[in-house]
PDB file of N, CA, C and O in Angstrom, chain B, residues numbered from 101:
ATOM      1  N   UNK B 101     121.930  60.030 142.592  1.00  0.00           N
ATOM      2  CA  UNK B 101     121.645  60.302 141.192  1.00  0.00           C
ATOM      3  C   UNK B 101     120.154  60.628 141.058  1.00  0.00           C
ATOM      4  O   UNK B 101     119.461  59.775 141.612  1.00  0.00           O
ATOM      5  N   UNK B 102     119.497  61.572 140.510  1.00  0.00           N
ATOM      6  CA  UNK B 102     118.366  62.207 140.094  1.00  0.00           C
ATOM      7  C   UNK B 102     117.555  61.348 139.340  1.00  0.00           C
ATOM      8  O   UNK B 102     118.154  60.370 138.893  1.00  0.00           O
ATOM      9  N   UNK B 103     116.132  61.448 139.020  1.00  0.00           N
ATOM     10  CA  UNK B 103     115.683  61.005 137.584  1.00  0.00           C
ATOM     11  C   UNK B 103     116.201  60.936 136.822  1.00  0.00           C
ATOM     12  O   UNK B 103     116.577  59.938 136.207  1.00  0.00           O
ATOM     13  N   UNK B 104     116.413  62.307 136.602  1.00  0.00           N
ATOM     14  CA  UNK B 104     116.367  62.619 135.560  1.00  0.00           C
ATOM     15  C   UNK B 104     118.555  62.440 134.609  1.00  0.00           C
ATOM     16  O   UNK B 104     118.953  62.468 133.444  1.00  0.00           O
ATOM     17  N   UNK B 105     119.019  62.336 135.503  1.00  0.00           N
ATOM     18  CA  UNK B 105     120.152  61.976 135.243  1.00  0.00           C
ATOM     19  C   UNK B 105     119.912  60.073 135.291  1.00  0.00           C
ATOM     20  O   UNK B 105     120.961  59.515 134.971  1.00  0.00           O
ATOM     21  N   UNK B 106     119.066  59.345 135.533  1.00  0.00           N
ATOM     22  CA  UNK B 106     118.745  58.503 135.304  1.00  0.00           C
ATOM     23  C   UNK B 106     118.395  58.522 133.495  1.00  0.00           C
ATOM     24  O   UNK B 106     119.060  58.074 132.561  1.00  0.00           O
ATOM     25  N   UNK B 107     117.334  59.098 133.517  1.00  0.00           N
ATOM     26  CA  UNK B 107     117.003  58.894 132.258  1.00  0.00           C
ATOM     27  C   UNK B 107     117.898  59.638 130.863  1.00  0.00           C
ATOM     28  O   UNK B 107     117.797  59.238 129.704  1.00  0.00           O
ATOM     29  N   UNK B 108     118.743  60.762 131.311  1.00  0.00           N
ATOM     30  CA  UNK B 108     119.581  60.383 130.399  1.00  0.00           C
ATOM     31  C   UNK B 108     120.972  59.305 130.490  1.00  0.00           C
ATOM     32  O   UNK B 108     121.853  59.450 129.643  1.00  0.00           O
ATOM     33  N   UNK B 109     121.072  58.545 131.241  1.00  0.00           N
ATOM     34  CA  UNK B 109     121.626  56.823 131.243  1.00  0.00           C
ATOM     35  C   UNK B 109     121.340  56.106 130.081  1.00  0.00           C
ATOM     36  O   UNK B 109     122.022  55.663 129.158  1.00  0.00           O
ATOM     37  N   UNK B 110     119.764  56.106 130.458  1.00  0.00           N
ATOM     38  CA  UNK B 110     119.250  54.991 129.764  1.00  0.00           C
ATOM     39  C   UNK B 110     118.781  55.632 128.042  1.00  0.00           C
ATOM     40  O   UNK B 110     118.590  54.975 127.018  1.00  0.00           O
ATOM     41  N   UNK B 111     118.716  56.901 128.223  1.00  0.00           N
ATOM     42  CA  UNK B 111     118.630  57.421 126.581  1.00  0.00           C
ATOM     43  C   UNK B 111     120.096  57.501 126.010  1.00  0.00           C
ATOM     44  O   UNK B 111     120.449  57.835 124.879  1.00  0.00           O
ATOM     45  N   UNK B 112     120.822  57.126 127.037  1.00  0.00           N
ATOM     46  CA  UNK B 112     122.264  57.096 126.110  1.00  0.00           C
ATOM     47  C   UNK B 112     122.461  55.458 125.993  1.00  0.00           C
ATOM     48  O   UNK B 112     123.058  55.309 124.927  1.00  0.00           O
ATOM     49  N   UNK B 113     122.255  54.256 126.544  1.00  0.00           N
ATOM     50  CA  UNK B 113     122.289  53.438 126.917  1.00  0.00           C
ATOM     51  C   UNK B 113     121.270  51.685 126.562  1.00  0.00           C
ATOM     52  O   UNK B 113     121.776  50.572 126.417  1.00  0.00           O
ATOM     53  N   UNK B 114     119.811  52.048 126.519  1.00  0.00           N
ATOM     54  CA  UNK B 114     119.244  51.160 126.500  1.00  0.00           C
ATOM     55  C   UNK B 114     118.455  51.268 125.272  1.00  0.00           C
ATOM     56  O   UNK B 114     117.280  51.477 125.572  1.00  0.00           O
ATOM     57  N   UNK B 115     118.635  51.208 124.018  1.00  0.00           N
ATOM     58  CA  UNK B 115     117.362  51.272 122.758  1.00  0.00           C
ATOM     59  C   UNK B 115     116.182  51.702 123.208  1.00  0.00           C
ATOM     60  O   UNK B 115     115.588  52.773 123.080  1.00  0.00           O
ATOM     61  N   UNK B 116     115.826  50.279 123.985  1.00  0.00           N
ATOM     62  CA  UNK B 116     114.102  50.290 123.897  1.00  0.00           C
ATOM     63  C   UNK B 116     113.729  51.368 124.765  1.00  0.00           C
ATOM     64  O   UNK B 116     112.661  51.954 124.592  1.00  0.00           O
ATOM     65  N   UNK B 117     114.503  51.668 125.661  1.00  0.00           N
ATOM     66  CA  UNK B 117     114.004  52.932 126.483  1.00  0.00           C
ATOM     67  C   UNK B 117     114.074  54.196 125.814  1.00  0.00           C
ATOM     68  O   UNK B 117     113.417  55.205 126.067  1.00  0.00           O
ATOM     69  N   UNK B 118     115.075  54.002 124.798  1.00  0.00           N
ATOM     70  CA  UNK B 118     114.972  55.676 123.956  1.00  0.00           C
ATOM     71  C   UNK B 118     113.943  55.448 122.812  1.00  0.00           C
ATOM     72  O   UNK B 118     113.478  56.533 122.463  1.00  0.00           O
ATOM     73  N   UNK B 119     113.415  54.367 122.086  1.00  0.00           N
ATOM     74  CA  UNK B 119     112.257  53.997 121.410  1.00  0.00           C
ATOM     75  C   UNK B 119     111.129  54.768 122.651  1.00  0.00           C
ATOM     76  O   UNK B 119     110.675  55.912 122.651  1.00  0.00           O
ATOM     77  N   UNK B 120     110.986  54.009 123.323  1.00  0.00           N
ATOM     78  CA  UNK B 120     109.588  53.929 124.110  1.00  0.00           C
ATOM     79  C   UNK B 120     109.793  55.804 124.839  1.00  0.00           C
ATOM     80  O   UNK B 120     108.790  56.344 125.306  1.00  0.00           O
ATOM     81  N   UNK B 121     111.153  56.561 124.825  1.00  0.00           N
ATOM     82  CA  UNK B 121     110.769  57.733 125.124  1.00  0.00           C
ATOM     83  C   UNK B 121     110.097  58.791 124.489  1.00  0.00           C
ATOM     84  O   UNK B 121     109.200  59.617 124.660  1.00  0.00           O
ATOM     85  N   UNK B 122     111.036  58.348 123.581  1.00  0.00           N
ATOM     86  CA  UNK B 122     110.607  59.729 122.014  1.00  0.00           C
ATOM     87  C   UNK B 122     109.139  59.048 121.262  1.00  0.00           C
ATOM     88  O   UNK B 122     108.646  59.815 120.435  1.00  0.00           O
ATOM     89  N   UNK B 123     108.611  58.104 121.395  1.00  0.00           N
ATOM     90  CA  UNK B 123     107.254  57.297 121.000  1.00  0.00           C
ATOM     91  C   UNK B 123     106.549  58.335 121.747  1.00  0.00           C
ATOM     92  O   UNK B 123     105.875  59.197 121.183  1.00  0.00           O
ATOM     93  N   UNK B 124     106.756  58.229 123.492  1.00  0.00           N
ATOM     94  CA  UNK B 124     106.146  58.936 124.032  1.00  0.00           C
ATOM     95  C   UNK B 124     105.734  60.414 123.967  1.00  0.00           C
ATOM     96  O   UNK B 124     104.575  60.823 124.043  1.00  0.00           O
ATOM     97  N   UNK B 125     106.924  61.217 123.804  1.00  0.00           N
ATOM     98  CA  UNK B 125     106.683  62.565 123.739  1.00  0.00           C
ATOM     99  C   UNK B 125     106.389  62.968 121.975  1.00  0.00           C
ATOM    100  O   UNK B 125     106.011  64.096 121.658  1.00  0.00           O
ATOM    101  N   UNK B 126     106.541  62.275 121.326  1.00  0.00           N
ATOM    102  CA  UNK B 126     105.370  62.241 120.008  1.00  0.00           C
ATOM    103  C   UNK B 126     104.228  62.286 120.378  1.00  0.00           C
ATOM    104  O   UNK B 126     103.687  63.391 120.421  1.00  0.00           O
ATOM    105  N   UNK B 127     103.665  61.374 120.674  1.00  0.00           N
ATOM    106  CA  UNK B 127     102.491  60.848 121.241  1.00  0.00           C
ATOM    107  C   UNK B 127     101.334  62.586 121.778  1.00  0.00           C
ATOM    108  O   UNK B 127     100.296  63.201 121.533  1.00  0.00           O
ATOM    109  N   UNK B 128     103.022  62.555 122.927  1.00  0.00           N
ATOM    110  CA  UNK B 128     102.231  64.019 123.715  1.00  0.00           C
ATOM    111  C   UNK B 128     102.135  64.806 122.579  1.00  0.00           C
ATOM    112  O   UNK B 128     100.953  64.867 122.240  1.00  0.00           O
ATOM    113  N   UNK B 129     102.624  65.229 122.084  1.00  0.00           N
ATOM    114  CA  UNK B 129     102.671  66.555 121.076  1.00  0.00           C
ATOM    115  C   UNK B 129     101.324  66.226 120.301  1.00  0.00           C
ATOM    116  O   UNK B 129     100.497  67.138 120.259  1.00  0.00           O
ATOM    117  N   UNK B 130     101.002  64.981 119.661  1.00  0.00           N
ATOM    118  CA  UNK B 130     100.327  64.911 118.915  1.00  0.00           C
ATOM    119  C   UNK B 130      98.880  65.152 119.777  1.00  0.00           C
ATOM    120  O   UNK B 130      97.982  65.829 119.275  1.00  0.00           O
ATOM    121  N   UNK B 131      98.777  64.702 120.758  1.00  0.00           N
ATOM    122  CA  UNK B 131      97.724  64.889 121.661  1.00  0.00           C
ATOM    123  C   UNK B 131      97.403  66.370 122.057  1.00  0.00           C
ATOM    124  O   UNK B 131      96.303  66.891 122.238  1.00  0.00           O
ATOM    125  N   UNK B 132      98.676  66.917 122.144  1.00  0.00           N
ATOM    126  CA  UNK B 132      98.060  68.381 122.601  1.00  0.00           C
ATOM    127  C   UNK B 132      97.968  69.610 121.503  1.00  0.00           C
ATOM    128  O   UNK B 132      97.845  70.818 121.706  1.00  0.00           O
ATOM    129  N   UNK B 133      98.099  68.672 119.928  1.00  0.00           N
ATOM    130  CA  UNK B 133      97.935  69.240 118.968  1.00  0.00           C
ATOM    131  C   UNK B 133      96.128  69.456 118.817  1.00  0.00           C
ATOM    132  O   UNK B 133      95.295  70.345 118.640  1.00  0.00           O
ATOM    133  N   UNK B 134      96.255  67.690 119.068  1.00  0.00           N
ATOM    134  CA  UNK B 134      94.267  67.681 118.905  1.00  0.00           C
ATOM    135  C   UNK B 134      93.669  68.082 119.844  1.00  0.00           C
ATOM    136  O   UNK B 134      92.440  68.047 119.785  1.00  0.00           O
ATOM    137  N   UNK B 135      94.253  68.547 120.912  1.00  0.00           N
ATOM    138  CA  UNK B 135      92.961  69.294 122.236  1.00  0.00           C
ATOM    139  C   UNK B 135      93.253  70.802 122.159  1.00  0.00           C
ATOM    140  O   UNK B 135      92.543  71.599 122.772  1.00  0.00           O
ATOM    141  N   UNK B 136      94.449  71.253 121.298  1.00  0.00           N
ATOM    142  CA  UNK B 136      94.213  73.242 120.934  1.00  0.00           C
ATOM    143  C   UNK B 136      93.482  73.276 119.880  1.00  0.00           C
ATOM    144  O   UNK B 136      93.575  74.319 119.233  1.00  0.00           O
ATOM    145  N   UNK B 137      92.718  72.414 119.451  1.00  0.00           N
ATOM    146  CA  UNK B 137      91.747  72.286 118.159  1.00  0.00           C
ATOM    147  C   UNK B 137      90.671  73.105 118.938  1.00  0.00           C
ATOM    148  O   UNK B 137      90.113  73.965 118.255  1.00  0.00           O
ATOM    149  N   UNK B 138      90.313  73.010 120.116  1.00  0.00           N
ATOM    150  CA  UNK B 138      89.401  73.409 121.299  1.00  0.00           C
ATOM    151  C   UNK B 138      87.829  72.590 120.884  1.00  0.00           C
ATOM    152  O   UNK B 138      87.388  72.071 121.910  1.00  0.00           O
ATOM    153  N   UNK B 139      87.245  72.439 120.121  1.00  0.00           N
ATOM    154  CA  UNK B 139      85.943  71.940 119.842  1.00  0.00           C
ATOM    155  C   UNK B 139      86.397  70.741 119.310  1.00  0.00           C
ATOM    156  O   UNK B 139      86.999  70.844 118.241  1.00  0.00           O
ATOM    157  N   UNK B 140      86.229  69.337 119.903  1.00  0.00           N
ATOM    158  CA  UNK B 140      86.720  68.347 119.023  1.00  0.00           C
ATOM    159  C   UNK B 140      85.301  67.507 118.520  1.00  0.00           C
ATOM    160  O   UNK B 140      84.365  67.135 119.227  1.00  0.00           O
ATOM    161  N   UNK B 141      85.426  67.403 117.550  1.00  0.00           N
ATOM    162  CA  UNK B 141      84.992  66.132 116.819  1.00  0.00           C
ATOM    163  C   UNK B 141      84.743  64.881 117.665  1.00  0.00           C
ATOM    164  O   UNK B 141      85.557  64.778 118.582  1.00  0.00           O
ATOM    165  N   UNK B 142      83.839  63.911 117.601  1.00  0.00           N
ATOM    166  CA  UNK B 142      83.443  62.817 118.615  1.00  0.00           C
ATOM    167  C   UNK B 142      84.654  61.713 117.714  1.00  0.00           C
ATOM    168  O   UNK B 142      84.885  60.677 118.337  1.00  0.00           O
ATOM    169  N   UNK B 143      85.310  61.837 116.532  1.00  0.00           N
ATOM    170  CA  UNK B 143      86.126  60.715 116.187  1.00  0.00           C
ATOM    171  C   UNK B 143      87.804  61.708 117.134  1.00  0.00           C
ATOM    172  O   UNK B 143      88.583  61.125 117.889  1.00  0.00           O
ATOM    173  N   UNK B 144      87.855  62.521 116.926  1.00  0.00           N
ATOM    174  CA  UNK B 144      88.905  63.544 118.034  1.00  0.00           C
ATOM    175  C   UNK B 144      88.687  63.102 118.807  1.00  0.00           C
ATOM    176  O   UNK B 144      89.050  61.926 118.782  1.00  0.00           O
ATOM    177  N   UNK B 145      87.980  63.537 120.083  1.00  0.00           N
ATOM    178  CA  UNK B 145      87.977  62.722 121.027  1.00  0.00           C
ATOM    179  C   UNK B 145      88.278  61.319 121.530  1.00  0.00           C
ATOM    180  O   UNK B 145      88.744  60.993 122.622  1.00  0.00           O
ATOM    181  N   UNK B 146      87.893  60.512 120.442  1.00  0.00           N
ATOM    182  CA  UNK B 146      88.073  58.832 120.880  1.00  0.00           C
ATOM    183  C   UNK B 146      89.610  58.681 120.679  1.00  0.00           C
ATOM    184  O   UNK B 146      90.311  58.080 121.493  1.00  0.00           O
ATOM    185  N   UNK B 147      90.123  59.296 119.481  1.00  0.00           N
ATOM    186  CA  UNK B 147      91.344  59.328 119.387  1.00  0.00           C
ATOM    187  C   UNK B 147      92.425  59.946 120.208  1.00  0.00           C
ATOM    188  O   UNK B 147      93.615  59.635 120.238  1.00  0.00           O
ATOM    189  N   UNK B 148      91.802  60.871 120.863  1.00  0.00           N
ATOM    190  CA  UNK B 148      92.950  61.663 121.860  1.00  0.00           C
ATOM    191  C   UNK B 148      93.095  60.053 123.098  1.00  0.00           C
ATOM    192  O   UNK B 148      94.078  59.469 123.553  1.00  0.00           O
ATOM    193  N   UNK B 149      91.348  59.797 123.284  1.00  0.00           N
ATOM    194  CA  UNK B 149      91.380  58.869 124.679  1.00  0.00           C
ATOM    195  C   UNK B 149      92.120  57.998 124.264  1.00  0.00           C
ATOM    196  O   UNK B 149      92.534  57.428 125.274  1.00  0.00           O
ATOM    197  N   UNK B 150      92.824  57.239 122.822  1.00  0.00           N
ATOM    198  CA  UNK B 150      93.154  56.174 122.743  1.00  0.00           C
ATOM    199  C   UNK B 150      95.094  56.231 122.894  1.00  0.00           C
ATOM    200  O   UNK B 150      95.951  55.484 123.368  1.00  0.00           O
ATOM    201  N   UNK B 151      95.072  58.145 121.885  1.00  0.00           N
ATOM    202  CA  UNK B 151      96.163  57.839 122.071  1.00  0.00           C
ATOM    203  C   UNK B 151      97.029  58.182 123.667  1.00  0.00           C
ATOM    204  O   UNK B 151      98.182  57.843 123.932  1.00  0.00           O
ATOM    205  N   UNK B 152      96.263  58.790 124.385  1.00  0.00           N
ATOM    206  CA  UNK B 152      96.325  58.965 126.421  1.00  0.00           C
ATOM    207  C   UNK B 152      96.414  57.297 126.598  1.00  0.00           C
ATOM    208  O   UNK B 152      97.483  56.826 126.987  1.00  0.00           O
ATOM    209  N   UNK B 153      95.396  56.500 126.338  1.00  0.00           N
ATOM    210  CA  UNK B 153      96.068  55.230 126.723  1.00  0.00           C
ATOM    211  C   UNK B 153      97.260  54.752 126.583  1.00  0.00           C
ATOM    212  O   UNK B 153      97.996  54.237 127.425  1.00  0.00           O
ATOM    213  N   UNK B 154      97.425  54.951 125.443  1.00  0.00           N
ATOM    214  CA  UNK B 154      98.960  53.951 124.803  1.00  0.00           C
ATOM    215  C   UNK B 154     100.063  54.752 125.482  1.00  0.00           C
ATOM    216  O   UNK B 154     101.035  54.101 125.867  1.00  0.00           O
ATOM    217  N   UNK B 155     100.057  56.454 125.747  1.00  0.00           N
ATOM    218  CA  UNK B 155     101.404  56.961 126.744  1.00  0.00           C
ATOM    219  C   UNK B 155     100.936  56.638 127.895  1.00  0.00           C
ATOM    220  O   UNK B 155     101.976  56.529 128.544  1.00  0.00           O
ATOM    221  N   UNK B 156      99.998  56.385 128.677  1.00  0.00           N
ATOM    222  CA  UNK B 156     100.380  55.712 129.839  1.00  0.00           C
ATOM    223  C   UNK B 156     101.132  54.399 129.721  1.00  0.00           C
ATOM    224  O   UNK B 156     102.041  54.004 130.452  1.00  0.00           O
ATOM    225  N   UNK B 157     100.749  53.967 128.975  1.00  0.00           N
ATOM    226  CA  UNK B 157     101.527  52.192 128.763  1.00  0.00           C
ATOM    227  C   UNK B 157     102.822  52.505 128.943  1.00  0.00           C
ATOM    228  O   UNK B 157     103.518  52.048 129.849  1.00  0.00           O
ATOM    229  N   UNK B 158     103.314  53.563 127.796  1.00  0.00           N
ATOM    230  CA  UNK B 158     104.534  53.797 127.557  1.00  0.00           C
ATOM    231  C   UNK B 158     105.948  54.454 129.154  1.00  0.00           C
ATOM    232  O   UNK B 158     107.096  54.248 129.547  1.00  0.00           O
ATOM    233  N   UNK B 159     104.478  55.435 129.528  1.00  0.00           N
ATOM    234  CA  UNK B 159     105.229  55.991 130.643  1.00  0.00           C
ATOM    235  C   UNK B 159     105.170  54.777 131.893  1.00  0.00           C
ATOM    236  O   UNK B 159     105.964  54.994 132.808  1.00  0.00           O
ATOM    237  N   UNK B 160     104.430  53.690 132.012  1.00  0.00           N
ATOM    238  CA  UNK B 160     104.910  52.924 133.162  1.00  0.00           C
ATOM    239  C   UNK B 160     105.698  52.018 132.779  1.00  0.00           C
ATOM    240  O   UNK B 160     105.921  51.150 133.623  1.00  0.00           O
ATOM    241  N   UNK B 161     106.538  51.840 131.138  1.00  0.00           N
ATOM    242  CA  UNK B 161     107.155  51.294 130.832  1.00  0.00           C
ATOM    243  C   UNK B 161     108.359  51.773 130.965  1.00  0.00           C
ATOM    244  O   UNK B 161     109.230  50.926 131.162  1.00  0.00           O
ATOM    245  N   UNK B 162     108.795  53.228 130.905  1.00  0.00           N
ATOM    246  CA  UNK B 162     109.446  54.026 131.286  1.00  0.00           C
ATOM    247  C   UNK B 162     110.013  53.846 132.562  1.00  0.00           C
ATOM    248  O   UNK B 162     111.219  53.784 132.804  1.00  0.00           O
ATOM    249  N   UNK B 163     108.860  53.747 133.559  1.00  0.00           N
ATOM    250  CA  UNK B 163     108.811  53.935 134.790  1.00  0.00           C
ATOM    251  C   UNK B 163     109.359  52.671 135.156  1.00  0.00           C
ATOM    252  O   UNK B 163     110.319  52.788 135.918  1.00  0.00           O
ATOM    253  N   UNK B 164     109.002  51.289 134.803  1.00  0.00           N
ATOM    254  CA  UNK B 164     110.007  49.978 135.079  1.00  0.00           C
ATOM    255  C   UNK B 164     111.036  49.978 134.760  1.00  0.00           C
ATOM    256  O   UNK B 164     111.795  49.214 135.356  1.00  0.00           O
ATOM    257  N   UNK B 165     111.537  50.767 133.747  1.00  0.00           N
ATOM    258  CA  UNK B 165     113.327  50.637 133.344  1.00  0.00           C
ATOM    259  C   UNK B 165     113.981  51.651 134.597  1.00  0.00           C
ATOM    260  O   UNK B 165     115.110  51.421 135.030  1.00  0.00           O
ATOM    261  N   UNK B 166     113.262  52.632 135.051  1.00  0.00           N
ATOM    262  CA  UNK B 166     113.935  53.350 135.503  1.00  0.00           C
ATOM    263  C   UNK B 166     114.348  52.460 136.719  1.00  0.00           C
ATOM    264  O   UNK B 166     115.452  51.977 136.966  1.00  0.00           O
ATOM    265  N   UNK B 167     113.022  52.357 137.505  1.00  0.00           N
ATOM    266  CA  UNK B 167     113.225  51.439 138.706  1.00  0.00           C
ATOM    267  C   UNK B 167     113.727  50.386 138.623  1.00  0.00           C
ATOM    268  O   UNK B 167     114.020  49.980 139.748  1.00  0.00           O
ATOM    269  N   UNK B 168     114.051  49.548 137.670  1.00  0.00           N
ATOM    270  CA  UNK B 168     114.709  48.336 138.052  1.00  0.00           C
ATOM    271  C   UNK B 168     116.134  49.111 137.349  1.00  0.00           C
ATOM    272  O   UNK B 168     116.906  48.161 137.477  1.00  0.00           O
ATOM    273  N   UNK B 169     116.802  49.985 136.828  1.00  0.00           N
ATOM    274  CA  UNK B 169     118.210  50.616 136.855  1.00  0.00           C
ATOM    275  C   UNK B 169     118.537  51.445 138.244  1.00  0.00           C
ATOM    276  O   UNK B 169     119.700  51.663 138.581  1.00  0.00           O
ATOM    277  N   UNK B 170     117.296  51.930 139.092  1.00  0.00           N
ATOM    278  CA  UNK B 170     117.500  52.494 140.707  1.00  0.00           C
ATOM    279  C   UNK B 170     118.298  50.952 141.581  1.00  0.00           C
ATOM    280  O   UNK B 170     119.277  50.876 142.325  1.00  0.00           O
ATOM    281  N   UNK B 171     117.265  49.823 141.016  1.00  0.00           N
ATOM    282  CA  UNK B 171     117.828  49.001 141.887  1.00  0.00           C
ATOM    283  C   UNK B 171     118.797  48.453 141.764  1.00  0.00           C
ATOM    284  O   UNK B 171     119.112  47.792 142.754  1.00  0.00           O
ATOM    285  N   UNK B 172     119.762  48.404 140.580  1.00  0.00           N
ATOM    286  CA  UNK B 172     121.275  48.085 139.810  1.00  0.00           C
ATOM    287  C   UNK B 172     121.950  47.931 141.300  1.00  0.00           C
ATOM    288  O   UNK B 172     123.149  47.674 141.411  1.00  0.00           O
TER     289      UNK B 172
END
C-alpha cells in the first residue's frame, strides 16, 4: 500500500487526521498567498515564519498517524 493510499484511509477514517490535514493545506495556501505578495512587510514575514512553524507541527503529526497505521 502507497502513502498516499494510506492517507486516503485515514482521511476517510480517523477525524483528527482529516482536521490536522485540511488545517494543513490551508495553512499552505495561506502562506503562499503571503510570499506572491513578493515584497513583504517585516509583520508578513514573522507571520509567514510562524505560520511554517505550526505546518511543520502539523505535517509530523501527519507523519505519526501515518507510521503508526504502516505499523497496524
Amino acid at each position: 500500500m502507497t502513502e498516499t493510499d494510506i492517507i486516503e484511509k485515514l482521511l476517510e477514517g480517523d477525524e483528527e487526521f482529516k482536521r490536522i490535514y485540511f488545517e494543513h493545506r490551508e495553512l499552505d495556501d495561506v502562506v503562499r498567498s503571503l510570499e506572491s505578495k513578493g515584497s513583504l512587510t517585516l509583520d508578513d514575514e514573522m507571520e509567514v515564519r510562524k505560520l511554517k512553524k505550526v505546518k511543520l507541527s502539523l505535517k509530523d503529526r501527519m507523519e505519526a498517524k501515518i507510521a503508526e497505521w504502516k505499523h497496524k
